[in-house]
Backbone as a ProteinNet text record, in pm:
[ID]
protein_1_A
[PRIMARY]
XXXXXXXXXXXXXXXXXXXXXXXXXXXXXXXXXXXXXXXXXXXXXXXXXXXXXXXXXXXXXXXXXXXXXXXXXXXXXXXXXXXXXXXXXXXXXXXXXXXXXXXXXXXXXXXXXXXXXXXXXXXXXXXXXXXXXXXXXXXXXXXXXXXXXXXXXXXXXXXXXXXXXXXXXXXXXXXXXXXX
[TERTIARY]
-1549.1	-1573.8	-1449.6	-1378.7	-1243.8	-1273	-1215.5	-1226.1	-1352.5	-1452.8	-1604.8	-1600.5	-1592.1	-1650.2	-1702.4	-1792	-1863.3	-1821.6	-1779.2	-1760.3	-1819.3	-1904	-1962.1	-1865.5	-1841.3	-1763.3	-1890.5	-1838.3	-1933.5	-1884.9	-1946.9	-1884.9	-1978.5	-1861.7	-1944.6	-1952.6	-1936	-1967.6	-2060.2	-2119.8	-2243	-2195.3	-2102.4	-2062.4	-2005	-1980.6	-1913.1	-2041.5	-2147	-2247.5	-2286.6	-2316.6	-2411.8	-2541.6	-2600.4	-2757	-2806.7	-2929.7	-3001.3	-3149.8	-3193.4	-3356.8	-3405.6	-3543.1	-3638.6	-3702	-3695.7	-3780.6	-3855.7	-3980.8	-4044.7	-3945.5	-3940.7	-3893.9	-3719.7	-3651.5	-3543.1	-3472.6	-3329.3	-3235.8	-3161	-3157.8	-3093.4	-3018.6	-2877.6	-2786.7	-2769.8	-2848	-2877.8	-2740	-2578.6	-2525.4	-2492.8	-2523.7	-2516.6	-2654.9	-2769.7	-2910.2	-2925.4	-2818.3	-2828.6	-2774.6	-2754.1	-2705.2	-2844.9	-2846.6	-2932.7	-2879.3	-2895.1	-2844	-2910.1	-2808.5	-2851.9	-2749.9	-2854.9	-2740.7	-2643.5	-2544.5	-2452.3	-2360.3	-2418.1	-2309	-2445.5	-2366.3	-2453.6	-2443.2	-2524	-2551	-2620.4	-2594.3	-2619.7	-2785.9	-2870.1	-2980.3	-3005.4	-3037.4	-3095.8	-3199.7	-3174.8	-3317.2	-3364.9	-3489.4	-3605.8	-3561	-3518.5	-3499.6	-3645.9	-3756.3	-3877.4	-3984.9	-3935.4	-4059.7	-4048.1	-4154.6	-4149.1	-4226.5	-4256.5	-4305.3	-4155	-4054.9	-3883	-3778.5	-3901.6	-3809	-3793.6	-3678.1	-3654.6	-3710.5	-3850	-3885.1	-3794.6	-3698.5	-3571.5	-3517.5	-3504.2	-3380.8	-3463	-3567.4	-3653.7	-3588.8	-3613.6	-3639.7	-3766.5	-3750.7	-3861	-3837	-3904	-3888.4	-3972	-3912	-3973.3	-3978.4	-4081.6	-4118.2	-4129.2	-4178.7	-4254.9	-4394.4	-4322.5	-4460.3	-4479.3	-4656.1	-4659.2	-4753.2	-4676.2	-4754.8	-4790.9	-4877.6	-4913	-4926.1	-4811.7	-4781	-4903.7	-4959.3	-5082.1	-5173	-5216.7	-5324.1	-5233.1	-5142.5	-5090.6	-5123.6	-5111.8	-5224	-5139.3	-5088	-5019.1	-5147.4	-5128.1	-5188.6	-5141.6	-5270.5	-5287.3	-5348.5	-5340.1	-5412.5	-5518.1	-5662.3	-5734.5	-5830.5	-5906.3	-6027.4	-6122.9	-6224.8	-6391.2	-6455	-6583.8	-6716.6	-6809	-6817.5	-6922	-7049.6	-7147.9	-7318.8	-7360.4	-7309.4	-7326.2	-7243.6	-7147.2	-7037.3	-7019.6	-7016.9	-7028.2	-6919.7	-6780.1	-6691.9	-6589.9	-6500	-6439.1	-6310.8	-6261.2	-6164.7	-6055	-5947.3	-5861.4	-5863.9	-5853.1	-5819.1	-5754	-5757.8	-5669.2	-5764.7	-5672.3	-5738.2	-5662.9	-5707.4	-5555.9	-5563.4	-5492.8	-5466.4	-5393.6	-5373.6	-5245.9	-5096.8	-5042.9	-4883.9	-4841.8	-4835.9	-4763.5	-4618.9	-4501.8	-4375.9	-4356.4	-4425.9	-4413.3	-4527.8	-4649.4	-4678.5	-4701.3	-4721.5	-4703.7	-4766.2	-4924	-4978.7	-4997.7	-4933	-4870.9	-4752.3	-4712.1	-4610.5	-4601.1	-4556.3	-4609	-4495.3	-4472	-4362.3	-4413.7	-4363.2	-4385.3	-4268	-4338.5	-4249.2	-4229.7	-4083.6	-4031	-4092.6	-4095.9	-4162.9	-4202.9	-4336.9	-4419.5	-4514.7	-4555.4	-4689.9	-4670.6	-4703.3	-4685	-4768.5	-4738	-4830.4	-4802.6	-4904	-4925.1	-4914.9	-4796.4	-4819.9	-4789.5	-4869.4	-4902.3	-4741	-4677.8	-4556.5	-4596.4	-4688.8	-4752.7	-4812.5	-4886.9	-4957.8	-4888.2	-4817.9	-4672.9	-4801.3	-4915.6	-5018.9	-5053.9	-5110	-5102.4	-5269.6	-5261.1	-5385.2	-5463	-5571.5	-5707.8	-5838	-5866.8	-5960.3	-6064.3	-6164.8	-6304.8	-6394.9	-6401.5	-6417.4	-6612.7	-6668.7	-6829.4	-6864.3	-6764.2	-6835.1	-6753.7	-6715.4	-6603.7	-6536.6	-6478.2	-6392.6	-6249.3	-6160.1	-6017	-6019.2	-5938.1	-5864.4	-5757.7	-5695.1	-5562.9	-5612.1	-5513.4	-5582.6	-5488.9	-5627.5	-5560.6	-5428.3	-5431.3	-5325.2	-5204	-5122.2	-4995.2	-5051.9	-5034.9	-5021.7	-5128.7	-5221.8	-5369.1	-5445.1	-5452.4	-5562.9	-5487.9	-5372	-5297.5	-5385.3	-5428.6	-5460	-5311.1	-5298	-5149.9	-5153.7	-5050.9	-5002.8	-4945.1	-4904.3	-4780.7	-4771.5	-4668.1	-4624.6	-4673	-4682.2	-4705.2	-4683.4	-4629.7	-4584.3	-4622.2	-4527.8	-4507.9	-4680.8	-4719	-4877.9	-4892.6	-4976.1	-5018.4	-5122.3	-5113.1	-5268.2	-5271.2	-5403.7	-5404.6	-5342.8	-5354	-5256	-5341.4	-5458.1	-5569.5	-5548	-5442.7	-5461.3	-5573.9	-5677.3	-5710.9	-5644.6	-5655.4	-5499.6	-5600.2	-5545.6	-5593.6	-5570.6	-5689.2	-5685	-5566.9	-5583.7	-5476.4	-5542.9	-5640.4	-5690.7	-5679.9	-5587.9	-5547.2	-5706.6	-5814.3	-5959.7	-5966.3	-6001.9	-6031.6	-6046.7	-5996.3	-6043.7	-6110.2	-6283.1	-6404.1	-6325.6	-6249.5	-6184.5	-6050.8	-5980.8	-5888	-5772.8	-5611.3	-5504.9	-5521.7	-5495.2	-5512.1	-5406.7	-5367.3	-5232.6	-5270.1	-5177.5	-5208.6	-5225.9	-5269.6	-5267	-5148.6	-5049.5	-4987.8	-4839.1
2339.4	2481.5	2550.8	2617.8	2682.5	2862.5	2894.1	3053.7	3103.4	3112.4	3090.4	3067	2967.2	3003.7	2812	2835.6	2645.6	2611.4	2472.7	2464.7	2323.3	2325	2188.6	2089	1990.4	1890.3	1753.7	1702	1559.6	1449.7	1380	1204.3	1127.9	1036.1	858.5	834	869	816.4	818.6	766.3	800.9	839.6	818.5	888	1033.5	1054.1	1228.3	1319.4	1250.1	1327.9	1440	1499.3	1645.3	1659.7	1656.9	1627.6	1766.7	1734.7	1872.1	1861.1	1962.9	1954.2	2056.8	2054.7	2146.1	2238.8	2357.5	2448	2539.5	2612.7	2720	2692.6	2596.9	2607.7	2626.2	2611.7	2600.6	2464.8	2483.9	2345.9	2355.8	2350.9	2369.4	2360	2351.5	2277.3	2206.4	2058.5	2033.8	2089.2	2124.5	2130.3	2297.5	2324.5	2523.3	2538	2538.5	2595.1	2730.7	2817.9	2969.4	3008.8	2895.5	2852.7	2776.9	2832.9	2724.7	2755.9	2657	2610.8	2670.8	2761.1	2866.7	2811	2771	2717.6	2598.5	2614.1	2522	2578.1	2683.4	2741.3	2735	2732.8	2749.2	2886.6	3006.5	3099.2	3144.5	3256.5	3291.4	3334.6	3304.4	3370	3467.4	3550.1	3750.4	3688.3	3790.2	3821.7	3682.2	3681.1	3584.6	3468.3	3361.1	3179.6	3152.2	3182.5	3150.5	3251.7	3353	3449.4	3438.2	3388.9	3311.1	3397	3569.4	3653.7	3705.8	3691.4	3729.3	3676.4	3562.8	3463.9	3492	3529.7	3521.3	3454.7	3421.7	3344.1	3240.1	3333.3	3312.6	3225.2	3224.2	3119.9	3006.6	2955.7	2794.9	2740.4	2634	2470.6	2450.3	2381.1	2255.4	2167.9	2082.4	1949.3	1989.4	1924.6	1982.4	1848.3	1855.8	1715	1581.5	1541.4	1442.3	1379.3	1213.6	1174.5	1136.7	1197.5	1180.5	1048.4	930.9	826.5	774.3	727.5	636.3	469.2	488.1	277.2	246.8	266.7	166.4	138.5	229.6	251.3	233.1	257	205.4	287.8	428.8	554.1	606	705.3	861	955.4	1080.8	1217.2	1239.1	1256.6	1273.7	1356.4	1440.7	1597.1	1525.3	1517.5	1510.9	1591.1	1608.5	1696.5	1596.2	1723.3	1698.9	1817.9	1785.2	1844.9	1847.7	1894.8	1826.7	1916.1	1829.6	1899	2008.4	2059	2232.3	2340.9	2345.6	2366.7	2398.9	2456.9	2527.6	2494.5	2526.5	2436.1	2335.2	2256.9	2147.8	2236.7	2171.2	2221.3	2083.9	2130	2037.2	1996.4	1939.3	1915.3	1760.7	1707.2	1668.6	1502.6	1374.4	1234.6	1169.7	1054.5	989.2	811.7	783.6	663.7	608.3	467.2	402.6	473.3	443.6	538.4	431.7	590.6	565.7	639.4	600.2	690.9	750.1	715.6	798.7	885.7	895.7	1016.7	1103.9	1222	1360.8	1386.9	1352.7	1374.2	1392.7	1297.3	1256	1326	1425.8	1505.9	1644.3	1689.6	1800	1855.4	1995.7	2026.6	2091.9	2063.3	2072.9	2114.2	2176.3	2252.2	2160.8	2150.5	2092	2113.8	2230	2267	2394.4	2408.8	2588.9	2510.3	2653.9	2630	2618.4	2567.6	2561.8	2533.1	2580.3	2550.2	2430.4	2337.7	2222.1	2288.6	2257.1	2283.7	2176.9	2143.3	2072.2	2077.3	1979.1	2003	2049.9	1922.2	1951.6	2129.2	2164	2309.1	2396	2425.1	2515.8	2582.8	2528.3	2608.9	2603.9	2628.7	2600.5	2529.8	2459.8	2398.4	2519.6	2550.3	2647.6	2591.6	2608.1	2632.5	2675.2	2640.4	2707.3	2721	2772.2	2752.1	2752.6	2847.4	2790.6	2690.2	2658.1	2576.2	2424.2	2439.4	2310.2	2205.9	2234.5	2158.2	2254.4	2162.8	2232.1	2205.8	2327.6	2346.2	2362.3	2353.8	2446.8	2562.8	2684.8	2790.1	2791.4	2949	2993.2	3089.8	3179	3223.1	3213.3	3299.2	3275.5	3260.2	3175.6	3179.5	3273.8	3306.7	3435.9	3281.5	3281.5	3258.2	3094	3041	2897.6	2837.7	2745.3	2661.2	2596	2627	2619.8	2488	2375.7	2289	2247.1	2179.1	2140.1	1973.7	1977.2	1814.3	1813.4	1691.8	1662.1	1505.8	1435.8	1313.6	1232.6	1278.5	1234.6	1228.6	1332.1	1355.6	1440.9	1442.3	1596.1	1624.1	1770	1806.4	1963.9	2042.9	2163.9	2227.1	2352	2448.8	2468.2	2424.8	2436.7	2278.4	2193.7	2075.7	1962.4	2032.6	1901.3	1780.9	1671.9	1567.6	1547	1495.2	1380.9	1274.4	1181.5	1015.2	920.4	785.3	702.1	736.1	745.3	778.8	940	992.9	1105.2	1215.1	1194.3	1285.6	1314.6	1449	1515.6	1468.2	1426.6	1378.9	1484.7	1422	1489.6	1531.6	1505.7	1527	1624.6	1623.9	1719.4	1557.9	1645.5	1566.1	1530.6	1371.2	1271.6	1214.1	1228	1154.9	1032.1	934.1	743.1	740.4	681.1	672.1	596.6	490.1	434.8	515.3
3518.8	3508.5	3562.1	3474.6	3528.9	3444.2	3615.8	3582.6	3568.4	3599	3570.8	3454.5	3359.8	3219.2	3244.3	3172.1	3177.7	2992.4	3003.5	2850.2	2872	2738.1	2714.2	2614.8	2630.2	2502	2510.8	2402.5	2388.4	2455.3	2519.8	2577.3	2525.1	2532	2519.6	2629.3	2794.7	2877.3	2983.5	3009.5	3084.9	3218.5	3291	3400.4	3383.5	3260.6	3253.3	3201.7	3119.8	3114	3213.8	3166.4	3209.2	3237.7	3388.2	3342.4	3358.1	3255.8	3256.4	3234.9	3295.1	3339.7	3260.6	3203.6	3157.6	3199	3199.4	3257.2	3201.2	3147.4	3058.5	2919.7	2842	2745.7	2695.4	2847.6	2870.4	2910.5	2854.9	2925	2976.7	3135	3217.5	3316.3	3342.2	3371.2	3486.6	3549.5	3665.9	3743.5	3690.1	3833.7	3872.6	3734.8	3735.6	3703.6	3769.7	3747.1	3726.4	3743.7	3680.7	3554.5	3479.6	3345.3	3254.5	3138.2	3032	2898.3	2818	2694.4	2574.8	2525.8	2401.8	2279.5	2182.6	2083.8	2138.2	2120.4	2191.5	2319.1	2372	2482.7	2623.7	2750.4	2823.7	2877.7	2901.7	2886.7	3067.4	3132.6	3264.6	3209.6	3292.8	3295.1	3372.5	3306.5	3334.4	3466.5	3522.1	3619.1	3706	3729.8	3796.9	3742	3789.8	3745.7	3677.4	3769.2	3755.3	3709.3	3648.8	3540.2	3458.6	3378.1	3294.9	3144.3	3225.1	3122.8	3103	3134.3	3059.8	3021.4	2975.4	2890.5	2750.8	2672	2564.7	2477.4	2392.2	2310.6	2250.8	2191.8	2093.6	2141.3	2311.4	2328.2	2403.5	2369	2397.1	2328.5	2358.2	2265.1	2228.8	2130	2095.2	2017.3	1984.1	1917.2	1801.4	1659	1529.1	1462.7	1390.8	1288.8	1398.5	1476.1	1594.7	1567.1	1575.9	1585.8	1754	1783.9	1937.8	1923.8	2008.7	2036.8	2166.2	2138.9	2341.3	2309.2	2367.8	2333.4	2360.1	2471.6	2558.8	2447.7	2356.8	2252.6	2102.3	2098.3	1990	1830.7	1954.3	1847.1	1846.1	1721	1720.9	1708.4	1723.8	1685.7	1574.1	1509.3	1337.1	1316.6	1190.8	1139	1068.3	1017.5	946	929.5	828.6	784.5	825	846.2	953.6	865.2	843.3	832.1	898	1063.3	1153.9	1115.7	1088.5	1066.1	1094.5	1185.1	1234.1	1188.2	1151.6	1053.5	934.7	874.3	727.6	658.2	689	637.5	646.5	606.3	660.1	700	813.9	894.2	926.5	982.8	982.6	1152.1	1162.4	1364	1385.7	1498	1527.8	1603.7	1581.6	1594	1632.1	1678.3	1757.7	1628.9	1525.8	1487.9	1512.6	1408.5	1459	1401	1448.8	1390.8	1271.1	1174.4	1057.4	1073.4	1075	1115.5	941.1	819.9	745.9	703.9	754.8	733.8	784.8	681.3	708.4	798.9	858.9	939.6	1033	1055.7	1191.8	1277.8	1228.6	1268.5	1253.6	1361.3	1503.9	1540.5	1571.2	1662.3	1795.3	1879.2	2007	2116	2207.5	2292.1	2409.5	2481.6	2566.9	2700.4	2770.1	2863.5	2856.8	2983.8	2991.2	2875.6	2853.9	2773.3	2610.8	2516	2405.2	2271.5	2159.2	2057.2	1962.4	1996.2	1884.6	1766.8	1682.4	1512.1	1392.1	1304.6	1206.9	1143.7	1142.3	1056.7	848.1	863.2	692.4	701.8	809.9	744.1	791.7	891.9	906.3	1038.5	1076.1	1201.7	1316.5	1382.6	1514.5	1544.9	1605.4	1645.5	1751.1	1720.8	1749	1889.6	1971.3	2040.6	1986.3	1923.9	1911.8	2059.3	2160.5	2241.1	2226.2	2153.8	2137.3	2104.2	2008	1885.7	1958	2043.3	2156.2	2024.5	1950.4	1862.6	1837.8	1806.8	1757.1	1657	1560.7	1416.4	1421.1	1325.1	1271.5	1219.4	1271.3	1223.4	1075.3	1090.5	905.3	882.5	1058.8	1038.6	1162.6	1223.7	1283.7	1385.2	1501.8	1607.6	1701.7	1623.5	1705.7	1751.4	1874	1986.2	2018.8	1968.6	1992.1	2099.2	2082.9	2201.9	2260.8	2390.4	2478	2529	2523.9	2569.1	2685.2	2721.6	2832.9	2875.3	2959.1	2935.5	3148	3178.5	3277.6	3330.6	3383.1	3415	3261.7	3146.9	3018.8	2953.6	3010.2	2952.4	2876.5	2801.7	2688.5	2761.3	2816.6	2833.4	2803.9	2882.4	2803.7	2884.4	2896.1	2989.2	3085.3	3133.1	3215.4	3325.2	3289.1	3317.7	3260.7	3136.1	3081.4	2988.9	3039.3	2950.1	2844	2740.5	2611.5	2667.2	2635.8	2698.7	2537.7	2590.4	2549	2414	2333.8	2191.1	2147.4	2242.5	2203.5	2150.9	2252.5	2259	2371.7	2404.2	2577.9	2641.8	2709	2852.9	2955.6	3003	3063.3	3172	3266.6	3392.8	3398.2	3503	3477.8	3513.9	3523.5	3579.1	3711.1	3733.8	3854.3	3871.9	4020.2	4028.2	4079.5	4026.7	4076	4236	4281.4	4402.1	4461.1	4375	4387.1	4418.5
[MASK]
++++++++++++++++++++++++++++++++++++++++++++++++++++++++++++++++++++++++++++++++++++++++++++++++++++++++++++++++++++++++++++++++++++++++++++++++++++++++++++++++++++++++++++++++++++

């Protein structure tokens, strides 16, 4: 860093690397933490490190077209249609199979860190909360009522702290740390 200005270049070496940590949807420069990564420049952040209602939408990350798997189970998260008996019509939601790395189904974009919306790469939607009716959809339209995400010791759970178990279905409990 010369003259204040930070410039990023590429290495092959693992000792000149740059490490950088995640924060609300940001990447951020473990050795300048008042710096995060916009495009390809690293950029001063405005205001509060940690308010996370003045964060620029625009300038997150996320990961686009992902298949999410859990070795242990040997399952990805897959989109399929359901007709459950109480239900009037078939809706799309969400199952944990075995991973296919080619299909469509199976792939999701997802946000790095903070809270985020599961979206169907095939339906361009966001996965839905029915909160009466206790099942998820993809909705029909943008982003109105997203059921919110987040990552937690390489866990998916909700923004409430409920995780998905290794078959990628609710887990009855909230997040538990190992005792180990």
């Amino acid at each position: 860093h010369k003259k204040g200005c930070l410039k990023l270049e590429m290495t092959n070496s693992k000792t000149k690397a740059a490490p950088f940590f995640t924060s609300y949807g940001r990447i951020i420069s473990y050795r300048h933490p008042e710096y995060h990564l916009v495009n390809n420049k690293l950029v001063k952040i405005e205001g509060d490190i940690k308010d996370s209602r003045k964060i620029d939408p625009k300038t997150t990350w996320e990961l686009e077209d992902c298949n999410l798997q859990i070795k242990k189970s040997g399952k990805s998260l897959d989109m399929v249609m359901i007709k459950p008996e109480k239900v009037k019509n078939e809706f799309h939601t969400i199952v944990g199979k075995h991973t296919d790395l080619s299909s469509k189904t199976q792939r999701f974009n997802v946000g790095i860190s903070g809270k985020w919306s599961l979206i169907s790469t095939e339906l361009g939607r966001p996965l839905l909360r029915d909160k009466k009716a206790g099942y998820w959809a993809f909705s029909e339209s943008e982003d109105a009522g997203a059921q919110k995400f987040r990552w937690n010791a390489r866990q998916m759970m909700t923004s409430i702290g409920k995780p998905l178990d290794e078959n990628f279905e609710r887990d009855t409990g909230y997040f538990e740390f190992s005792p180990d």
